[in-house]
C-alpha positions in Angstrom: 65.6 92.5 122.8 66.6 92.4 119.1 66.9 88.2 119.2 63.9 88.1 120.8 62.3 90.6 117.7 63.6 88.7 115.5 62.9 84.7 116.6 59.4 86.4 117.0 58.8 86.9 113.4 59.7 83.2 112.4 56.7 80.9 112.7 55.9 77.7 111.8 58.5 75.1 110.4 60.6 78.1 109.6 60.9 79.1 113.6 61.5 75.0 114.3 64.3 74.8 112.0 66.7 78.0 112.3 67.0 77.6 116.4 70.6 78.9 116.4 71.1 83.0 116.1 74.7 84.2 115.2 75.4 87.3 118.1 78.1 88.9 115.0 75.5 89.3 112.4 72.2 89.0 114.0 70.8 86.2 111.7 69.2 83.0 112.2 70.7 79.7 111.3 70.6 76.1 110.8 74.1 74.1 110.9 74.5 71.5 108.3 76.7 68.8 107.6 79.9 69.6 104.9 81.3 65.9 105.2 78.8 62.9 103.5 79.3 59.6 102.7 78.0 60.4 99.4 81.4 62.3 98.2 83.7 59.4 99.5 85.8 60.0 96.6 86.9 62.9 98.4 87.7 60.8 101.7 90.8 61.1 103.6 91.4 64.3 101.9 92.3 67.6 103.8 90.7 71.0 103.8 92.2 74.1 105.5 89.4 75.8 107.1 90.3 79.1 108.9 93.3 78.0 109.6 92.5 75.0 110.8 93.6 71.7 108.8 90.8 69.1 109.0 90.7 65.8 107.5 87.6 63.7 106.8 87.1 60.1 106.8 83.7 60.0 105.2 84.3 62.7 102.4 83.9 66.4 101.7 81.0 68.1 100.2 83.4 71.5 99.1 86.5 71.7 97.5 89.3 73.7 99.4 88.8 76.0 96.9 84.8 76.5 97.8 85.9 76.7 101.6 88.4 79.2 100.8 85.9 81.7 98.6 83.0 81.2 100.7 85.2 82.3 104.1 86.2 84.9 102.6 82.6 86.1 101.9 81.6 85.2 105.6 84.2 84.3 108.0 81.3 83.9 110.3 80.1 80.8 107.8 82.0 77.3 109.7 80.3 76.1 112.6 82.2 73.8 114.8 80.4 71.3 116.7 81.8 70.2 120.2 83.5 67.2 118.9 85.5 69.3 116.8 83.6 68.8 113.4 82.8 71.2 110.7 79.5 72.3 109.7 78.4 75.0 107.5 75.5 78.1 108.6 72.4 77.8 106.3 70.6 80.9 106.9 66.9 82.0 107.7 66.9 84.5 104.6 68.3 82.3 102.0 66.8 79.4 102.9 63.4 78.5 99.8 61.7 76.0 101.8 61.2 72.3 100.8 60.1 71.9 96.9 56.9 70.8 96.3 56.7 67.1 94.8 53.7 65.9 92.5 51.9 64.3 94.9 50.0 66.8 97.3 48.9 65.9 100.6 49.5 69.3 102.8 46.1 70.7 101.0 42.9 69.3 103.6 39.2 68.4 101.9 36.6 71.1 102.7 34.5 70.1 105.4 30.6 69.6 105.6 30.1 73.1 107.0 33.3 74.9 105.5 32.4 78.4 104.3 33.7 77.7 100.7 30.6 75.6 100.1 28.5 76.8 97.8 25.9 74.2 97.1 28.2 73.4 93.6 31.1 70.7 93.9 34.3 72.7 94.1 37.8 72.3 95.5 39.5 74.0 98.1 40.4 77.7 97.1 44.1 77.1 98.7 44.5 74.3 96.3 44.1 76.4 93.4 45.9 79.0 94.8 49.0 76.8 94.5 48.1 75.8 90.4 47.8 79.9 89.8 51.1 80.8 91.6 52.9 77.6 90.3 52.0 78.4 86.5 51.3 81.8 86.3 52.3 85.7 87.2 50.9 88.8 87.7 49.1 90.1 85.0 48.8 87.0 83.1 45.3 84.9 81.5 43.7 82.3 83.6 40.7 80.3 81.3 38.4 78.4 83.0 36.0 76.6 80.1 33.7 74.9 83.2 33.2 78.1 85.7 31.2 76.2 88.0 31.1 78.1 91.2 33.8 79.7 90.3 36.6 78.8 92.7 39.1 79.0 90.2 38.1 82.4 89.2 38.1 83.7 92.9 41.7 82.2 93.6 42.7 84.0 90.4 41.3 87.6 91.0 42.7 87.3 94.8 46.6 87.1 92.7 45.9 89.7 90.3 45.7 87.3 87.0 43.2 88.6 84.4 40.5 85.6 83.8 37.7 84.5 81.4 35.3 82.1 82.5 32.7 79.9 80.2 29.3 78.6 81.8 26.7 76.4 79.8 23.9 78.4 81.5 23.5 82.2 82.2 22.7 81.3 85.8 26.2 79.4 86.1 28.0 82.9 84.9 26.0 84.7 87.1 26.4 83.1 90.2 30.3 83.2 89.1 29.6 87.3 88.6 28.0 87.3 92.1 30.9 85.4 93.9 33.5 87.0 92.7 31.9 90.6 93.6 31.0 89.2 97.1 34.7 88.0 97.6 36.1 91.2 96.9 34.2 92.6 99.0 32.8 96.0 97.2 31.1 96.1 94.0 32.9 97.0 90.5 31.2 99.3 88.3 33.7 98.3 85.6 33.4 94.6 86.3 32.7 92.5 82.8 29.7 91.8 81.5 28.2 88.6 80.3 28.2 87.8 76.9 25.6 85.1 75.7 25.6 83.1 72.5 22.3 83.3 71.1 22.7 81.6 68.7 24.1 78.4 70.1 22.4 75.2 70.6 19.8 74.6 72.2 20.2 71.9 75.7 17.2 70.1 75.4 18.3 69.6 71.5 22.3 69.1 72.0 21.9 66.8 75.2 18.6 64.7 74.4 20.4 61.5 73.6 22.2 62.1 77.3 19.2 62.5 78.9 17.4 59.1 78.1 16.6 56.9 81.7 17.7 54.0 80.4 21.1 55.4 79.8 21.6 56.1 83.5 19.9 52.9 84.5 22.5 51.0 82.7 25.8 53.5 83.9 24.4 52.8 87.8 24.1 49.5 87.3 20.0 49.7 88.7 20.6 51.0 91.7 19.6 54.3 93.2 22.2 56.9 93.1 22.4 57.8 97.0 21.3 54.9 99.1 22.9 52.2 96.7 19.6 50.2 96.3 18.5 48.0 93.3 14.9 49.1 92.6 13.0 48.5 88.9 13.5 51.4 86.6 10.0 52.8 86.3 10.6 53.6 90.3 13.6 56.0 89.9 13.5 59.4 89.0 15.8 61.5 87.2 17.4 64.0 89.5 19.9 67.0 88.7 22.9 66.6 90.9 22.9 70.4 90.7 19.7 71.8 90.7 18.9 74.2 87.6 17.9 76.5 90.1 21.5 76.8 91.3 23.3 76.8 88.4 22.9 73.1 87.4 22.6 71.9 83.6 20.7 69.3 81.7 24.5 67.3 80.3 24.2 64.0 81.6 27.1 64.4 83.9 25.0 66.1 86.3 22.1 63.6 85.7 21.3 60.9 87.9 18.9 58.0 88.9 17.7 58.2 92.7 14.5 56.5 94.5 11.7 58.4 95.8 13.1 58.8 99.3 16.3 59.6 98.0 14.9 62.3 96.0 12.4 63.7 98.6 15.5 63.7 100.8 17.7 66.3 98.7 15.3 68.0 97.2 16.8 71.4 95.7 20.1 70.5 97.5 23.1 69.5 95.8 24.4 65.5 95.8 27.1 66.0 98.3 24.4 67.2 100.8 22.3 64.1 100.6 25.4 61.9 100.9 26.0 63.8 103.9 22.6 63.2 105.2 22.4 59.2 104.3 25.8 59.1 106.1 24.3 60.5 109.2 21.1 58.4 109.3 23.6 55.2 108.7 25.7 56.8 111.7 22.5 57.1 113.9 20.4 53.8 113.1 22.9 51.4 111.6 20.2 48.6 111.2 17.7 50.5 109.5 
């Protein structure tokens, strides 16, 4: 009953890898290999372990001297295969996973319909999860100069990591304020208040030159912004990508050029919604 306990509270990759269990101690193990081709220097060489004189053709990865100090630590250490060769126990408890290489491809894309959606382009919380724990600890700053949504903010309140947050627009801090509340699921008497520079400058003044058509003409090369289609420049409109009402601000990276139908289509909605909806209709009636 206790090896079946304890295999039960392995899951995953963990539970797949350590299949053996050691009746002595109780553990869980993996056996891995001590001879390598990589330490040939050591071939043909002998090593005394338990009593046992082995020599190996390929070459050792310990020195007798390892074998000797580690056997004393754990005679229970050395397992022998049945065609007589050594291996060595890696256990459960010791073992610290695989390390993580700079090119991520564990972490999935939020779907169409995920709950992390907010209407606001974000990335998946696990994903920032992973950036928090990896360069942070407890207690320590996280600044976020874009809030957005707040995704980053969220990911750092959940790991206890104190946080400031900078919006262009009140609405963008509050709907920050709001998530964060929402996620922790109680309000916070205590929780920080906004603080607004009044006298900052002003958007329509600071992004005019960012604003012009014919600037976003030119950057989409004439064509509508969501169905891909050339029309004459008087015919498009200039659309938020994120609507002010949801946060969205006047800078001319959330500006953009769409067509009438485009922009009857998505209305207050945010650009990643009307991509979904042109990729339907292109799904359902191809030849249209």
């Amino acid at each position: 009953m206790k090896a079946y306990t304890a295999y039960e509270a392995q899951s995953g990759l963990t539970k797949k890898k350590f299949t053996h269990y050691e009746e002595e101690t109780g553990r869980w193990y993996q056996h891995v290999a001590l001879e390598q081709a990589s330490n040939a220097s050591s071939a043909g060489e002998e090593r005394v372990i338990g009593n046992r004189p082995v020599i190996s053709s390929l070459g050792w990865r310990w020195s007798q001297h390892t074998f000797d100090a580690r056997l004393a630590e754990n005679p229970h250490l050395i397992y022998w295969t049945r065609t007589g060769r050594s291996r060595f126990k890696l256990y459960m408890e010791v073992y610290r996973g695989r390390s993580i290489g700079n090119l991520w491809t564990d972490i999935k894309y939020l779907a169409s319909n995920d709950s992390e959606r907010t209407g606001y382009p974000t990335k998946p919380l696990v994903l920032l999860d992973r950036i928090i724990r990896a360069s942070s600890d407890e207690g320590d700053m996280v600044f976020d100069p874009f809030c957005g949504c707040a995704t980053t903010l969220v990911a750092a309140d959940r790991l206890q990591r104190k946080w400031i947050c900078i919006g262009i627009s009140p609405k963008a801090v509050e709907r920050v304020v709001d998530r964060v509340k929402a996620d922790q699921g109680c309000s916070r008497p205590s929780f920080p208040e906004m603080i607004c520079a009044a006298n900052g400058p002003r958007q329509d003044q600071a992004l005019q030159s960012s604003r012009e058509p014919q600037s976003l003409f030119g950057k989409q090369g004439g064509r509508c912004n969501g169905c891909r289609r050339d029309f004459p420049r008087d015919i498009l409109h200039v659309d938020h990508r994120v609507a002010r009402s949801k946060g969205g601000t006047d800078h001319i990276k959330n500006l953009q050029l769409l067509c009438p139908t485009c922009n009857s289509k998505k209305g207050t909605e945010s650009h990643e919604y009307l991509m979904r909806v042109l990729e339907r209709e292109r799904t359902h009636y191809p030849y249209a």
